[in-house]
N, C-alpha and C positions, 0 to 999 in steps of 0.2 A: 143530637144525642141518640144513642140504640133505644128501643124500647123494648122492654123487659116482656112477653108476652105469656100471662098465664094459660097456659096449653098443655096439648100432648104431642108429642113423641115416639114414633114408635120406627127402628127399637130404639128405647133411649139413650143414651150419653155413654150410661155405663154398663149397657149390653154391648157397643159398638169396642170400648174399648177392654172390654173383656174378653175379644176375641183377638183383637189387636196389639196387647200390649207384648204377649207373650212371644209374639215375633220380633220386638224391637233388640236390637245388639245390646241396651244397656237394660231391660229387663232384668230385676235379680229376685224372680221370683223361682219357688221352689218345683219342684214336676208338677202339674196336672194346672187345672183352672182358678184362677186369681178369684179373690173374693174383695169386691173394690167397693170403696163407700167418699163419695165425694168431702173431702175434708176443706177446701178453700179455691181460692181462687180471684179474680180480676176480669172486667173485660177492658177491654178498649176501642173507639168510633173508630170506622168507616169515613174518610171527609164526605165518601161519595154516598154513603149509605146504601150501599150493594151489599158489601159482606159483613156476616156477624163474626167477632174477634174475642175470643176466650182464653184465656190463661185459667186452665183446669190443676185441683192439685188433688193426687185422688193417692188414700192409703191400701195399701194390698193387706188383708189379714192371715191371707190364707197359708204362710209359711210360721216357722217357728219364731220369728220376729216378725213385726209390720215393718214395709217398706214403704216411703210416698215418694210420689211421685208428679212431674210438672210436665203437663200434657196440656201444649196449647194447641186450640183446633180454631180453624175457620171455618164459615157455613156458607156455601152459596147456593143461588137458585139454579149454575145451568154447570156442567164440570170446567175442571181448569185444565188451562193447557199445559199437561206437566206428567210428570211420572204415573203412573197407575201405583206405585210405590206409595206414595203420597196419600191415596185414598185411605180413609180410617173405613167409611161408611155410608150409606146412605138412608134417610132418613125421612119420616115424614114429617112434615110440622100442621098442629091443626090450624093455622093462619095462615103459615107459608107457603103450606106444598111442600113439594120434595127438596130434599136440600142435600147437597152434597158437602161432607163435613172431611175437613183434610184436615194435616199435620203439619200448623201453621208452620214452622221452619221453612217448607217448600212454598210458601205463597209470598209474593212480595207485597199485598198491603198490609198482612203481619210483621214480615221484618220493616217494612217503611213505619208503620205506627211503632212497634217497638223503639225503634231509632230514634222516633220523637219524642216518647217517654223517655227516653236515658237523655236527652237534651234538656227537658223541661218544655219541650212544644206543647204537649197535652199530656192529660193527667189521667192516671188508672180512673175508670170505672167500677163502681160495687157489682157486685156477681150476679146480684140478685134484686135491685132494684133502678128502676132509670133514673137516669138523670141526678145521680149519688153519686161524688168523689171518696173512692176507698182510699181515707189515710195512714193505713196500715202499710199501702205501697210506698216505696222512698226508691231515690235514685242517685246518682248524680254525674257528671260527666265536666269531664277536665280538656277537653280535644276541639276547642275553638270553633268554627262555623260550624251551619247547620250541613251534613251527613246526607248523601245519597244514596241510592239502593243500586249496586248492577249484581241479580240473583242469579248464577248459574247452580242447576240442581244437580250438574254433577257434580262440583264441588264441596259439596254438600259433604262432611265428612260425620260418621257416629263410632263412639265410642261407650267401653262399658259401665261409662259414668255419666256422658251430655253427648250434644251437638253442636259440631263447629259448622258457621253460617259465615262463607267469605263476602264481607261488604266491601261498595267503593271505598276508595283512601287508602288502601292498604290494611284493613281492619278485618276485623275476624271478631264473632259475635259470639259467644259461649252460651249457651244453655244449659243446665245443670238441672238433668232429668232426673237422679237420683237426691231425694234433697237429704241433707244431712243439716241437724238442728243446730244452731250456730253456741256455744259456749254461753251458759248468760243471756241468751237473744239478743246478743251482740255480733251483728253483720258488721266485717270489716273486709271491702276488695282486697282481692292480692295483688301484690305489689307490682309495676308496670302496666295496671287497667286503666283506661282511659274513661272509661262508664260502666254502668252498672244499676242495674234492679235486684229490690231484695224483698220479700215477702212474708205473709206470716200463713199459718194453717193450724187445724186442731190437730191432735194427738190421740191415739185409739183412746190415751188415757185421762181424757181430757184438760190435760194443757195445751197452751197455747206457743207452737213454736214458730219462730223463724230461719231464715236462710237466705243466702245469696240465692235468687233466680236463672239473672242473664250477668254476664261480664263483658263489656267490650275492650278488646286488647291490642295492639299492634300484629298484624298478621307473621312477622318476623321473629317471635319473643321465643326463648329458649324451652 
């Protein structure tokens, strides 16, 4: 299991993506600098215990409505072989040293551990404490054996609502960066998904919402 490490950070989580986010294609934030305050989130292991795995979900206030948003990051100690695109930031940790924190969609032991969550292989981790199963998280997956990963980052596609992540099988992974609070806190896939993660977060107004996450879908679907 990760272990939670009480430390510092510097810049932290939400300096890095406050620089960050306003470049992304599904950003719907209004002109100038995002005002972001961590509202939820998940992690999930490493088998190998090399990278840290976060599922961040962080609210913007700073427009005429708040917007959240679902910003998974990975942490490593040395960079990854992969886009510069991919970088969010770098960072110092007072345990770790310096850590290079990407935009898990480009890393494959994100999407590998994702994959494993939408199977039932392993279970979300609490944000904030080790060795804690967040029951808040649910899944399920309807698509028969267990799921391989082959990530190319150019296929990578974004859009100005998520990110599509083409997996082995023919599958196509959704990500739903823009979350939109589910009717009721009643998560229901859409119709033709094969798997799927669904989450909860707080609300500027302190309720407690939810939403679909990730979707897995057939890569062919209309």
């Amino acid at each position: 299991m990760a272990v939670i490490h009480n430390t510092t950070l510097s810049p932290s989580k939400l300096e890095l993506l406050t620089s960050w986010l306003p470049s992304q294609p599904w950003y719907d934030g209004d002109a100038g600098e995002p005002r972001l305050a961590k509202a939820g989130g998940f992690r999930l292991d490493d088998p190998d215990g090399e990278v840290g795995i976060e599922v961040i979900v962080v609210t913007d206030t700073s427009g005429a409505r708040p917007v959240s948003y679902l910003v998974p990051l990975t942490y490593r100690g040395r960079p990854l072989d992969t886009s510069d695109d991919a970088l969010v930031g770098i960072m110092e940790h007072g345990v770790l040293g310096r850590r290079w924190a990407y935009d898990a969609c480009h890393d494959p032991v994100f999407v590998t551990q994702l994959l494993a969550l939408i199977e039932g292989r392993v279970h979300a981790q609490d944000q904030d404490a080790s060795d804690t199963p967040d029951p808040e998280v649910v899944r399920s997956y309807a698509g028969g054996g267990p799921m391989t990963v082959s990530l190319a980052a150019a296929a990578i596609a974004e859009d100005d609502a998520g990110t599509e992540v083409p997996v082995a099988q023919g599958r196509t992974l959704r990500l739903h960066r823009v979350l939109r609070p589910a009717p009721d806190g009643q998560v229901t896939p859409p119709e033709g998904a094969t798997g799927h993660v669904a989450g909860a977060w707080n609300l500027p107004d302190g309720n407690r919402a939810r939403a679909l996450f990730a979707v897995l879908h057939p890569a062919s679907r209309s």
